[in-house]
Backbone as JSON, one array per atom type, in Angstrom:
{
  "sequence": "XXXXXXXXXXXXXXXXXXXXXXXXXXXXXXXXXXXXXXXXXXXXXXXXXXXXXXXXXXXXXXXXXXXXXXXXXXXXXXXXXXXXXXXXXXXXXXXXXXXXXXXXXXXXXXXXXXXXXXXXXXXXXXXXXXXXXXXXXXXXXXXXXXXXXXXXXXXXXXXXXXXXXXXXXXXXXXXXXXXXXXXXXXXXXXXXXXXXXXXXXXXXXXXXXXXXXXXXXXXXXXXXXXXX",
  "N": [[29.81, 19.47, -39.76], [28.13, 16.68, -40.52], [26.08, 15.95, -43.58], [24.26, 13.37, -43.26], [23.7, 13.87, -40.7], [21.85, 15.42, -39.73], [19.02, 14.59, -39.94], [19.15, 13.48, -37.34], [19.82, 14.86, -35.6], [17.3, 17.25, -35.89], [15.95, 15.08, -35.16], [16.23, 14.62, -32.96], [15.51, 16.88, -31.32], [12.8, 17.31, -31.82], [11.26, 15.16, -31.05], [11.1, 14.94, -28.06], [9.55, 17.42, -28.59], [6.99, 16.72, -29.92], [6.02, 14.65, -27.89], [5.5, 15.88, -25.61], [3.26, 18.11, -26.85], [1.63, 16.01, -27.42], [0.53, 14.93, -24.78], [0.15, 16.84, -23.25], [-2.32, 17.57, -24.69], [-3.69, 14.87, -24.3], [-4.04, 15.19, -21.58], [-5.77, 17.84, -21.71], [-7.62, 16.37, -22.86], [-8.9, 14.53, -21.31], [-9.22, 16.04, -18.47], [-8.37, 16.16, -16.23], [-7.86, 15.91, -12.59], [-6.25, 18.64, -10.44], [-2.58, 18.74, -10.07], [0.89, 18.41, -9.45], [3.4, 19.34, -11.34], [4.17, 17.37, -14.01], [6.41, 14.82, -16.18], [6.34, 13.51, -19.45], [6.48, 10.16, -19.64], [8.26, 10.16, -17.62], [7.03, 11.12, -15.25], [5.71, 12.62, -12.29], [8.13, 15.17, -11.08], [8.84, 15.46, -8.59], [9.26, 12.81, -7.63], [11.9, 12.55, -7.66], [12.84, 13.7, -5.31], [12.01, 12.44, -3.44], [10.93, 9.35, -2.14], [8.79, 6.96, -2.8], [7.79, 5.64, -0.8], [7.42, 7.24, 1.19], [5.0, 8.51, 0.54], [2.63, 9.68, 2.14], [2.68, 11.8, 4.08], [3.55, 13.09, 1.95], [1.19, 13.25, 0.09], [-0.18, 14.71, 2.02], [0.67, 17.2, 1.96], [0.3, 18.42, -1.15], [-2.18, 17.86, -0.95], [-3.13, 20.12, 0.51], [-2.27, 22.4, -1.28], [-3.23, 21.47, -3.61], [-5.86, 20.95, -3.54], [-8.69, 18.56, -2.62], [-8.6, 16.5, -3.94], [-6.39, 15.52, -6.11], [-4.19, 14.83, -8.54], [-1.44, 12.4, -9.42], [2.04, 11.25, -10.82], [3.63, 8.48, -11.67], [5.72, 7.5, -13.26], [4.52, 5.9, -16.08], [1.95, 5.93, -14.89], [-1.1, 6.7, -13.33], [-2.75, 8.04, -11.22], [-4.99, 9.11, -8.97], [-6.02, 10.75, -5.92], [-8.3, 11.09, -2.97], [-8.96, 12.82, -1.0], [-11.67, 13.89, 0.46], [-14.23, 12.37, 2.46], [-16.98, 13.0, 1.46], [-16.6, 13.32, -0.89], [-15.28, 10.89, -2.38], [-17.55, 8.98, -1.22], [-19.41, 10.31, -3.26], [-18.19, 9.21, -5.42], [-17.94, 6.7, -5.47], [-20.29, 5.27, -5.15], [-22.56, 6.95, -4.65], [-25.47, 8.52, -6.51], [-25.2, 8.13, -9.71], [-22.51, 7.82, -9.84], [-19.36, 6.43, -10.74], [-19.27, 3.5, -9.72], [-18.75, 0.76, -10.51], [-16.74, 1.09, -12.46], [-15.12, 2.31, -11.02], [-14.25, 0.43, -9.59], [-11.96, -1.62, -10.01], [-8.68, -2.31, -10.02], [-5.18, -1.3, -11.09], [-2.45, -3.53, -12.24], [-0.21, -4.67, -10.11], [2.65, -2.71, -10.4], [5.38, -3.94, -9.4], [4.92, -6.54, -8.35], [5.33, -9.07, -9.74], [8.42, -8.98, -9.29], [8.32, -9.38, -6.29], [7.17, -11.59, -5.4], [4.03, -11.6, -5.36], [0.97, -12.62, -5.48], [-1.84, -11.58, -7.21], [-4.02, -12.9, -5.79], [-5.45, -12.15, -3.7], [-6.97, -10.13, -1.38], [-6.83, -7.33, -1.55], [-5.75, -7.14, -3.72], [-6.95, -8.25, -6.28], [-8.22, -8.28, -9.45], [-11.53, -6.52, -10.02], [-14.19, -8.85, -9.53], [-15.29, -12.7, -10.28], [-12.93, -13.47, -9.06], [-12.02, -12.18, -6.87], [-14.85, -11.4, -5.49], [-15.62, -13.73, -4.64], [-13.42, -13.8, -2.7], [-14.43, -11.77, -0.79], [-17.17, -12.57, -0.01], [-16.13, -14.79, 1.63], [-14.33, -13.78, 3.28], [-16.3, -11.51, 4.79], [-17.78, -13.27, 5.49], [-16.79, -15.68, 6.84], [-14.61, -14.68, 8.47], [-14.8, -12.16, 9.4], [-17.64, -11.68, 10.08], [-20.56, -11.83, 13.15], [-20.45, -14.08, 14.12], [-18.46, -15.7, 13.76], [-16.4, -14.37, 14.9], [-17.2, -14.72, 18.22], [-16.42, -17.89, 17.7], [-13.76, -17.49, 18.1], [-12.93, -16.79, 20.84], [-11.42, -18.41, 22.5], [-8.92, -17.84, 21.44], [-8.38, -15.85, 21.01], [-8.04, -15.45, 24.48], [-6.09, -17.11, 24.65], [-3.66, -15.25, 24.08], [-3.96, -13.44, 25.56], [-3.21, -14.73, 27.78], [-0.88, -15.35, 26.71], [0.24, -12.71, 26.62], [0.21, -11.56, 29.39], [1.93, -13.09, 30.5], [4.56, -12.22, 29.33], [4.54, -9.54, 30.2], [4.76, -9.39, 32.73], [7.43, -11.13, 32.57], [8.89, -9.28, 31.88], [8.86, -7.11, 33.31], [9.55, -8.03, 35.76], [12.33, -8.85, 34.6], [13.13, -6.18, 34.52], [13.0, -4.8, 37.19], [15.12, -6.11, 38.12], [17.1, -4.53, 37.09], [16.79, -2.08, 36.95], [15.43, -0.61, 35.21], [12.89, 0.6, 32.88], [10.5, -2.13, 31.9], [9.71, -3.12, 28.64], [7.4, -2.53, 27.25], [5.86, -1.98, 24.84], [7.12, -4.03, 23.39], [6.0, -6.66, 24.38], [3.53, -6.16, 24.28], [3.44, -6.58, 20.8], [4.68, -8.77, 20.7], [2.59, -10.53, 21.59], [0.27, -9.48, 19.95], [1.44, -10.57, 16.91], [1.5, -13.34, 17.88], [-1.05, -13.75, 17.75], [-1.82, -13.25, 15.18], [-0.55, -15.67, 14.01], [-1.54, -17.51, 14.86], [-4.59, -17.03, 13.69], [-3.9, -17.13, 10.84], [-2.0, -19.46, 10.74], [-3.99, -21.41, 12.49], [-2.38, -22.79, 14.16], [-1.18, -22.96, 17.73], [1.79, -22.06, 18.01], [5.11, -22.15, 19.5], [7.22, -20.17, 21.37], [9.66, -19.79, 20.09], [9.37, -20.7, 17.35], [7.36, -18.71, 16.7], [8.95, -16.23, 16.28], [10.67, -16.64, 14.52], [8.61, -16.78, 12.14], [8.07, -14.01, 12.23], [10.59, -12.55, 11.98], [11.36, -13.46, 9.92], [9.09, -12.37, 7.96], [9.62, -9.35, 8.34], [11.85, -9.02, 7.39], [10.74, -9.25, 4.93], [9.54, -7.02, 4.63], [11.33, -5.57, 4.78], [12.95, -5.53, 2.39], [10.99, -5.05, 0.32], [10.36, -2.24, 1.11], [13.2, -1.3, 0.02], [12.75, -1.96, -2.42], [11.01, -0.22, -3.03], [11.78, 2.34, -3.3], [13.03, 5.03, -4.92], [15.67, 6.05, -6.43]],
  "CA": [[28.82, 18.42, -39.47], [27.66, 15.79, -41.84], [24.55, 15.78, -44.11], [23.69, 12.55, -42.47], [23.58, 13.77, -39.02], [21.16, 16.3, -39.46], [17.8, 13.78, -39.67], [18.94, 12.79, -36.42], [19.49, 16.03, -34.54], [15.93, 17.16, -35.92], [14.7, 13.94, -34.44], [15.99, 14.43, -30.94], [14.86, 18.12, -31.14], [11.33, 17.53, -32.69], [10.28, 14.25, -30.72], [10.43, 15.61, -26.98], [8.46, 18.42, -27.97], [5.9, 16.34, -30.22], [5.91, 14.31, -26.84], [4.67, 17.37, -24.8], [2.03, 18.33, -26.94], [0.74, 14.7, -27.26], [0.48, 14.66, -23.45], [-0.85, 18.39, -22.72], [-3.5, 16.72, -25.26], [-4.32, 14.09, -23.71], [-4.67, 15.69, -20.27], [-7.06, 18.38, -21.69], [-9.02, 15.65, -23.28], [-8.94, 13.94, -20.08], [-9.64, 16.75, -17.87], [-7.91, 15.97, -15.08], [-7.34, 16.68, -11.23], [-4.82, 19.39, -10.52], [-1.58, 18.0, -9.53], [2.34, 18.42, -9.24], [3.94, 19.18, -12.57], [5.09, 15.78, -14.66], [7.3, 15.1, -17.46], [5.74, 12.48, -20.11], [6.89, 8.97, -19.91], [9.07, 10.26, -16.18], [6.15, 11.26, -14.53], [6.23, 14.29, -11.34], [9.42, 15.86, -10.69], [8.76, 15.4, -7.3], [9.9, 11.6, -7.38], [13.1, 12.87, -7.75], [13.29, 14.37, -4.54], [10.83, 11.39, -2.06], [10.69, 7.79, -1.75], [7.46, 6.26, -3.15], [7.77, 4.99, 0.93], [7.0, 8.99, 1.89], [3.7, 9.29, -0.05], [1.49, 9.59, 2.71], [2.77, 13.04, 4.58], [3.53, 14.04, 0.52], [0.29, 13.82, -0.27], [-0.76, 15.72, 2.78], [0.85, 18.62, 1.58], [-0.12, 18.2, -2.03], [-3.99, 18.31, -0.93], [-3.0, 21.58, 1.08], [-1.81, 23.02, -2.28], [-4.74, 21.51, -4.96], [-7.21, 20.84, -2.52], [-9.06, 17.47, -1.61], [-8.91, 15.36, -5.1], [-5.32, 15.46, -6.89], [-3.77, 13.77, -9.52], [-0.18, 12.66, -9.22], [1.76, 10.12, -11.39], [4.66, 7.76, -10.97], [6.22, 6.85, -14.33], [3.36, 6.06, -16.94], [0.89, 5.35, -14.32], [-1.62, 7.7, -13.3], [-3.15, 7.77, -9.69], [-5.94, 10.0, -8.49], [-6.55, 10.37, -5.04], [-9.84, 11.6, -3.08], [-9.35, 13.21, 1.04], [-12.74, 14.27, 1.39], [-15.13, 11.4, 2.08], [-17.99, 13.07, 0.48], [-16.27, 13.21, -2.57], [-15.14, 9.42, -2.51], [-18.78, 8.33, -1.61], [-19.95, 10.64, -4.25], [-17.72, 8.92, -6.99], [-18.42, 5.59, -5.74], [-21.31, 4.48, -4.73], [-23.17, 7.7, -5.16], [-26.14, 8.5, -7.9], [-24.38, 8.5, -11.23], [-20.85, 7.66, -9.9], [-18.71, 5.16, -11.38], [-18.9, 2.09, -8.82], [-17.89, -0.15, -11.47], [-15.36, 1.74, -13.49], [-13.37, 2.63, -10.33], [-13.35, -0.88, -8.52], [-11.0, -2.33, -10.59], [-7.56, -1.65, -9.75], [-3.99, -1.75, -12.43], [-1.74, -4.66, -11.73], [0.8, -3.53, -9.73], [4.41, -3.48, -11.4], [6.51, -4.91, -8.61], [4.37, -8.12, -8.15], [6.94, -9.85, -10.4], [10.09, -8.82, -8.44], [7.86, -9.51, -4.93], [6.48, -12.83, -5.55], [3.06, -11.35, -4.89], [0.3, -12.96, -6.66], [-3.33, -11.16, -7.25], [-5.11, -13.89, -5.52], [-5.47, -11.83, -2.44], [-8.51, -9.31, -2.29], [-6.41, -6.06, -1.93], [-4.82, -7.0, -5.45], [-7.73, -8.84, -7.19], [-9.32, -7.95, -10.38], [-12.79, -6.67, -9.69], [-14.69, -10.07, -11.08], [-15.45, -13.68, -9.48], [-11.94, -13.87, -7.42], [-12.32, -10.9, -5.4], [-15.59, -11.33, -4.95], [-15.26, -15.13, -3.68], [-12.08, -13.7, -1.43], [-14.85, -10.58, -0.29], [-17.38, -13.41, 0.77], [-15.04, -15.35, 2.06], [-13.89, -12.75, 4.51], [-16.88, -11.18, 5.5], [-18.65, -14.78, 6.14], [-15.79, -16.9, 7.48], [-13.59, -13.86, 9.2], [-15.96, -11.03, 10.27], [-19.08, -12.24, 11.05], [-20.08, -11.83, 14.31], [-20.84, -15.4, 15.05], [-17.07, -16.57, 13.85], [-15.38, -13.67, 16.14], [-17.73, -15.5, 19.57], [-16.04, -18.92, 18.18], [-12.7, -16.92, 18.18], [-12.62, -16.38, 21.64], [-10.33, -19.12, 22.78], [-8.07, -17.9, 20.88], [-8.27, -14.11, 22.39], [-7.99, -15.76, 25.75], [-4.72, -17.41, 24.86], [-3.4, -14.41, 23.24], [-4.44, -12.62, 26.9], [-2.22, -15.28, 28.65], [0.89, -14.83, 26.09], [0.57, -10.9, 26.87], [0.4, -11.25, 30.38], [3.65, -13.59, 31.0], [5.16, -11.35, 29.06], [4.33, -7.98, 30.9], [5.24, -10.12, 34.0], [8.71, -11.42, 32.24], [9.4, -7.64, 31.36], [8.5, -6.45, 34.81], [10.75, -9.08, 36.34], [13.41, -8.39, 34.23], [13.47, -4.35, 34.44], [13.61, -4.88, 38.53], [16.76, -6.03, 38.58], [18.46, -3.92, 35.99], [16.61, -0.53, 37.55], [14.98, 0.0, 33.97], [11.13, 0.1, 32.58], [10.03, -2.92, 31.09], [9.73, -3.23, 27.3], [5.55, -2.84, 27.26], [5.84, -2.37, 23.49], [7.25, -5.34, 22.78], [4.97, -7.29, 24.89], [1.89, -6.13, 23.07], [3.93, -6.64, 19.45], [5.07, -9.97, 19.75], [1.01, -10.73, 21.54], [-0.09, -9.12, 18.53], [1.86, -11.55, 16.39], [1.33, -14.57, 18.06], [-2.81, -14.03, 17.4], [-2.02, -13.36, 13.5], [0.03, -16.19, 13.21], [-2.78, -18.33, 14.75], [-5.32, -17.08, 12.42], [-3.57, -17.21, 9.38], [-2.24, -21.55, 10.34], [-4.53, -22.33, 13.01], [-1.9, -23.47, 15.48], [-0.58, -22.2, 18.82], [3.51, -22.14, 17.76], [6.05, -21.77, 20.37], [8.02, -18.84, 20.71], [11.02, -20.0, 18.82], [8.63, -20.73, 15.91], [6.77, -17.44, 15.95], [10.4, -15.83, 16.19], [11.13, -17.21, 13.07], [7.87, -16.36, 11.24], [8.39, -12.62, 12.62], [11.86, -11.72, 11.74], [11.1, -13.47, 8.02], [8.13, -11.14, 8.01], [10.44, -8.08, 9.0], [13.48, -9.2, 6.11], [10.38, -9.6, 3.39], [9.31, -5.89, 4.35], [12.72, -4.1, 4.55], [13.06, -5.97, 1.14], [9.84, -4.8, -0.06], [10.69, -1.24, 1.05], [14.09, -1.09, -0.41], [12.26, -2.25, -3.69], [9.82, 1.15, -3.64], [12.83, 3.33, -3.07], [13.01, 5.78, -6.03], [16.47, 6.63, -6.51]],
  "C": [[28.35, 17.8, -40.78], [26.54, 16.33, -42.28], [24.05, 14.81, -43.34], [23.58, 12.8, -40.78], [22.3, 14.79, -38.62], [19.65, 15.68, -39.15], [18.27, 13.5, -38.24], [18.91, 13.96, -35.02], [18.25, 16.53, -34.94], [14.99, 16.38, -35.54], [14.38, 14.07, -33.27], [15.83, 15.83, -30.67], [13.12, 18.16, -31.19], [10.39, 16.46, -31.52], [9.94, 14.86, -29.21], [9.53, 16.81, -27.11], [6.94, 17.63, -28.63], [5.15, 15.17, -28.76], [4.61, 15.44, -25.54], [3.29, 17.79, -25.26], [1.28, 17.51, -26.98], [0.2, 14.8, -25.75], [-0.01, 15.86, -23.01], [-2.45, 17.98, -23.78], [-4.66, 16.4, -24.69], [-4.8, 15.0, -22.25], [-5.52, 16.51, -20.48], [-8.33, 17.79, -22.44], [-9.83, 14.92, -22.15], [-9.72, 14.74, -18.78], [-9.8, 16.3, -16.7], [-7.85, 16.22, -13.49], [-6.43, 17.46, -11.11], [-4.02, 18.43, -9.8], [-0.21, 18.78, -9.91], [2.56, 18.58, -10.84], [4.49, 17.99, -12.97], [5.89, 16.11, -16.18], [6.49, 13.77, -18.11], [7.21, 11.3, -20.51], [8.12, 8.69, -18.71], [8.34, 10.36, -15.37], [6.22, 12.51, -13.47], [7.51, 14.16, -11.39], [9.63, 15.18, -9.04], [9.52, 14.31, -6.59], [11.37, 11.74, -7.13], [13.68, 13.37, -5.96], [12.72, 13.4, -2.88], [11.09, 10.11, -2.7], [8.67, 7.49, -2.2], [7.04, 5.75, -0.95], [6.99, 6.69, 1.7], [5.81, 9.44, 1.33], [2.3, 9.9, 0.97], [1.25, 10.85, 3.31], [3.45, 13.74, 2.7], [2.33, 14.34, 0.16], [-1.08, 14.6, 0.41], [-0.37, 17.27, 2.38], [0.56, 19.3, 0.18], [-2.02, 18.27, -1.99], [-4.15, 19.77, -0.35], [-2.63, 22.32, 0.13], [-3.18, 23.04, -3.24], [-5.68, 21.29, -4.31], [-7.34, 19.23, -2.72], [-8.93, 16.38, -2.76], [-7.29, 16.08, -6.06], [-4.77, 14.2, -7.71], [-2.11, 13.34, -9.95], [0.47, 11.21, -10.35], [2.94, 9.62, -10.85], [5.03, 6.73, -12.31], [4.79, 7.1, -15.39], [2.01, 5.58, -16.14], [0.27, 6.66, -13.36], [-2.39, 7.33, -12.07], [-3.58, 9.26, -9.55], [-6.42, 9.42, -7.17], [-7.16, 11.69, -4.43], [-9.56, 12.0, -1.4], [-10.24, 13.52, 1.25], [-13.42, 13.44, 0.86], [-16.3, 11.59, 1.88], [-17.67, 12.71, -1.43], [-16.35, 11.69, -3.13], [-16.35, 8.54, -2.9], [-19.66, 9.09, -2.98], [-19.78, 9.57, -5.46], [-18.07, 7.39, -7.13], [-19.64, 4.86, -5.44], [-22.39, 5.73, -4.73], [-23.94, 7.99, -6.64], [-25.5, 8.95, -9.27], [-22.87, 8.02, -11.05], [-20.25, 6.38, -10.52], [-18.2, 4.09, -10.37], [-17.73, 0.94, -9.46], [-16.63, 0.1, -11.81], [-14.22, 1.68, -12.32], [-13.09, 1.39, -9.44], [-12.52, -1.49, -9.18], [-9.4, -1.76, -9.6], [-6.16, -2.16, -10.94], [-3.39, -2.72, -11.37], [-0.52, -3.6, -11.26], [2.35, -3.84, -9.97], [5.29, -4.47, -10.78], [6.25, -6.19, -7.97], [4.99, -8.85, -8.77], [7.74, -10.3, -9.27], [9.82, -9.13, -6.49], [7.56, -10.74, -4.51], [5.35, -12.58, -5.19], [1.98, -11.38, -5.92], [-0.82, -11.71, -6.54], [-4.23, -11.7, -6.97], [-5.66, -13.19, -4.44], [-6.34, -10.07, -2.24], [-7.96, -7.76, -2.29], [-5.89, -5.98, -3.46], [-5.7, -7.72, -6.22], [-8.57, -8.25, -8.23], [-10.59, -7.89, -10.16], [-13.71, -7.94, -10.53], [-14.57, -11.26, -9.62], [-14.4, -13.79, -8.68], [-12.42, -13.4, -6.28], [-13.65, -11.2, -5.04], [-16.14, -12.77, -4.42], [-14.39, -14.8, -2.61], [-13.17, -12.54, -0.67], [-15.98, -11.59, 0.26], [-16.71, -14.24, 2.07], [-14.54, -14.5, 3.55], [-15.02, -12.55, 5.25], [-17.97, -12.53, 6.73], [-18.24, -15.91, 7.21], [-14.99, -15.74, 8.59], [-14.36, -12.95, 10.1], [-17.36, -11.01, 10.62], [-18.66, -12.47, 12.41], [-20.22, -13.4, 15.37], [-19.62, -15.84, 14.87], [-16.11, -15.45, 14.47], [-16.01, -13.58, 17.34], [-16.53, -16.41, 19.15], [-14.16, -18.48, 18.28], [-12.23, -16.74, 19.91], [-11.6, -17.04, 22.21], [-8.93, -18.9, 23.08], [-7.15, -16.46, 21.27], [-7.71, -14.31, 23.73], [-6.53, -16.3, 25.81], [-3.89, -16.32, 24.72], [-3.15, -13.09, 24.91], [-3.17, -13.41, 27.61], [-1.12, -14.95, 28.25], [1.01, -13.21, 26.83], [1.11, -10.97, 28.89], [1.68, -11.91, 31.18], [4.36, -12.77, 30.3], [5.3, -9.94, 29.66], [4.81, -8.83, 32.19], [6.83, -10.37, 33.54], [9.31, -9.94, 32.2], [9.59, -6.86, 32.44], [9.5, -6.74, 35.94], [12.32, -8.62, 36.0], [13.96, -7.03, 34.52], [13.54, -3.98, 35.91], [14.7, -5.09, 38.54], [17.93, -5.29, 37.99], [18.04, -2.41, 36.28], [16.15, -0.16, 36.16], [13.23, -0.31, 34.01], [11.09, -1.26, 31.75], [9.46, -2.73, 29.62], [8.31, -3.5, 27.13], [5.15, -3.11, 25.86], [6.09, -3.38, 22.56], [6.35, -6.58, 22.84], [3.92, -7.82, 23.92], [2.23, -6.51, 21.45], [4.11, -8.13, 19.37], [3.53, -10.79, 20.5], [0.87, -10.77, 20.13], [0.0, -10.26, 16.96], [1.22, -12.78, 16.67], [-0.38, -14.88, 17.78], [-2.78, -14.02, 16.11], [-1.3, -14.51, 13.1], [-1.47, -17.63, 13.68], [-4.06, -18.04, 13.9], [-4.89, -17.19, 11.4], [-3.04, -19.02, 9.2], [-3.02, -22.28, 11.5], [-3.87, -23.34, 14.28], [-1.25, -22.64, 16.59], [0.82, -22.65, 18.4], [3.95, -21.83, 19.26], [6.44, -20.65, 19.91], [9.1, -18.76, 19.69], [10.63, -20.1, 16.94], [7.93, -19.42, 15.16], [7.91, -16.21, 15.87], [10.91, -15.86, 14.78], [10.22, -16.54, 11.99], [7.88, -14.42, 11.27], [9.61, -12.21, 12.23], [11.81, -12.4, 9.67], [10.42, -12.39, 7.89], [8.65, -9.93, 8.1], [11.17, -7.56, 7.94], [12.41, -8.71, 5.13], [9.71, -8.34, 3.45], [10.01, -4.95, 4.44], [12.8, -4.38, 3.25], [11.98, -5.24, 0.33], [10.43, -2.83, -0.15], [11.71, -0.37, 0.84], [13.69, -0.98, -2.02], [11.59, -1.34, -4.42], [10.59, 1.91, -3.62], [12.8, 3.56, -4.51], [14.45, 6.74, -5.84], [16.63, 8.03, -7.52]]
}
C-alpha cells in the first residue's frame, strides 16, 4: 500500500466515528424522547424495513415500547410525537409550555417534487398567512351561521345520494347482487367537496374527472413517500 493512501483510509475510519460522537452529543445536550435506534445523517434503521406510508400502526407499536412521547427521525429531520393528550395540552397551551416554539412547523421536503405550496394552513409558517387562512376558516367555513346558509347545498348532496342508492338498488335486482352502498356515499361525499371548494353543482362526468385526477395525484403522492 502506498504512503499516499494512508490519509485517506484514516479519514474513512476516523470520520464515521467522529460522526457518532458528535451526534450522541448532541442528543445528550438535547435530552431527548426515547426512540428507535438511528444512524447520523440515515436516520432509524427502521426505515429500512416500512414505508413512511405505514407510520401510523408503526408508531403504535413504538409508543407500546417507549411509552406515550417518542422521538423518531427520518433522514436529518427530527420528529417528536405526543399520544397522551395531557401531555400535548401540557406542552402546548399549558402553564409554561412552549405554544409558540412548537406552532411552527419545518417545510416539508417533498413540496418541490409535489407542487404543494405553503399557502394552505396545514403547511403555513406560524405568522400572518396562517393566521389569515385560520380566520378565514373559522369565520367563512365553520361558523355556525355559514353551515345554516350551507344547507341548500346538503339538500342537494341528499338528492345525489339518494338516486344513487336507488340506481344501485335497481341495478343489483337484476343481476341478484347487493348494491354498491359504498360507492354511493363516496362519490355523494365528493360531489359536496367539489361544491365547496368551486361553488358549482358539476355533472357527473365533470366530478368523474375531478375524482379520478384526485385519486392519480394521491397514488403519485404515495409512491413519492415510499422509502425504498
Amino acid at each position: 500500500m502506498e504512503t499516499s493512501s494512508w490519509p485517506l483510509l484514516a479519514g474513512a475510519i476516523l470520520l464515521p466515528l467522529f460522526l457518532f460522537l458528535l451526534f450522541r452529543r448532541n442528543a445528550r445536550n438535547r435530552r431527548l424522547p426515547p426512540g428507535p435506534p438511528s444512524v447520523p445523517l440515515l436516520g432509524n434503521l427502521l426505515w429500512l424495513r416500512h414505508s413512511a406510508a405505514d407510520v401510523e400502526p408503526l408508531l403504535l407499536r413504538l409508543f407500546d415500547t417507549y411509552g406515550p412521547v417518542v422521538t423518531l427521525r427520518l433522514g436529518s429531520r427530527l420528529s417528536v410525537f405526543v399520544a397522551d393528550r395531557r401531555l400535548a395540552h401540557a406542552a402546548l397551551v399549558g402553564p409554561g409550555g412552549g405554544a409558540v416554539t412548537l406552532a411552527n412547523r419545518p417545510r416539508a421536503a417533498t413540496s418541490s417534487l409535489l407542487g404543494v405550496t405553503d399557502n394552505i394552513i396545514t403547511r403555513a409558517d406560524y405568522g400572518p398567512v396562517w393566521r389569515l387562512l385560520r380566520r378565514n376558516l373559522v369565520a367563512e367555513t365553520l361558523h355556525p351561521s355559514r353551515v345554516r346558509l350551507f344547507a341548500p347545498a346538503r339538500a342537494w348532496v341528499r338528492r345525489v345520494l339518494m338516486d344513487k342508492l336507488r340506481d344501485s338498488s335497481a341495478s343489483s335486482e337484476g343481476e341478484g347482487a347487493p348494491g354498491n352502498v359504498m360507492e354511493a356515499f363516496q362519490y355523494s361525499m365528493f360531489c359536496l367537496l367539489v361544491l365547496m371548494c368551486f361553488g358549482e353543482r358539476l355533472d357527473e362526468p365533470a366530478v368523474r374527472a375531478i375524482e379520478h385526477a384526485e385519486r392519480a395525484w394521491l397514488l403519485y403522492i404515495s409512491r413519492q413517500m415510499t422509502i425504498n
